[in-house]
C-alpha positions in Angstrom: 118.6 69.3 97.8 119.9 72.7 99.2 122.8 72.8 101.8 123.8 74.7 104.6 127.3 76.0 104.1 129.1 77.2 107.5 132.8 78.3 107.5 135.3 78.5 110.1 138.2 79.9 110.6 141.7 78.1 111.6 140.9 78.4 115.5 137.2 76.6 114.8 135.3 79.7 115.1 132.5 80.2 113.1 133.0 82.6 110.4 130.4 83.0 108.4 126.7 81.0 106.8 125.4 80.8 103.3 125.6 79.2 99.9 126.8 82.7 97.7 130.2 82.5 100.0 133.2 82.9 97.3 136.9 81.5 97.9 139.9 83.6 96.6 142.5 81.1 95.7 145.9 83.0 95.6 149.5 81.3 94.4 152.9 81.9 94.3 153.2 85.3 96.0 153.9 83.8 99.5 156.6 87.1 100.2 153.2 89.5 99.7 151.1 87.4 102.7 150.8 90.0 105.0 150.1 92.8 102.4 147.6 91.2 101.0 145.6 90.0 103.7 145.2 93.7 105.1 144.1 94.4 101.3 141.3 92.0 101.5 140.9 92.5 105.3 140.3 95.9 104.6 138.4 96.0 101.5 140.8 98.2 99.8 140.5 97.0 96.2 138.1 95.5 93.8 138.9 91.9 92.6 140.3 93.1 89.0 142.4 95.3 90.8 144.1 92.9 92.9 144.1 90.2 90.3 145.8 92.9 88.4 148.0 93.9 91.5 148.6 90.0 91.8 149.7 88.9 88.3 151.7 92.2 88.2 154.0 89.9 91.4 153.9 86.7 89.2 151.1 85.3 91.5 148.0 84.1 90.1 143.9 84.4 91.6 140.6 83.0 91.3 137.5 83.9 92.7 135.3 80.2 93.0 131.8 80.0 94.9 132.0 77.9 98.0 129.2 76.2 96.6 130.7 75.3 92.6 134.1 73.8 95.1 131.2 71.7 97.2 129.6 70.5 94.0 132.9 69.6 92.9 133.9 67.7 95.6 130.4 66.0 96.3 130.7 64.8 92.2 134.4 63.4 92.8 134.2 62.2 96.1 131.4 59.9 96.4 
């Protein structure tokens, strides 16, 4: 069975539709916040280079598919 994947953002809108959708999962480089959201707003820098940029703060990143985190929870949750 496929699934329809929408996301939205904090204030309910919707964001965006599809299954290929990938979450960046970001930790322990809360002082960096705003940097780094105009880095990925932007599209300034490959992932490897802000993993790279990322590690180099003591932070760590993953890239996941939306879909791998929905399988997860689907598998654990039922």
């Amino acid at each position: 069975m496929s699934k329809i994947v929408f996301t939205f953002s904090s204030d309910g809108n919707l964001f965006d539709v599809g299954n290929n959708n990938k979450v960046m999962i970001i930790e322990d480089v809360t002082p960096y916040k705003e940097e780094l959201c105009d880095i990925v707003e932007d599209n300034k820098m490959s992932f490897e280079e802000l993993k790279n940029l990322v590690e180099s703060w003591g932070g760590k990143i993953d890239l996941v598919l939306l879909s791998d985190l929905i399988k997860f929870y689907k598998k654990n949750n039922i």
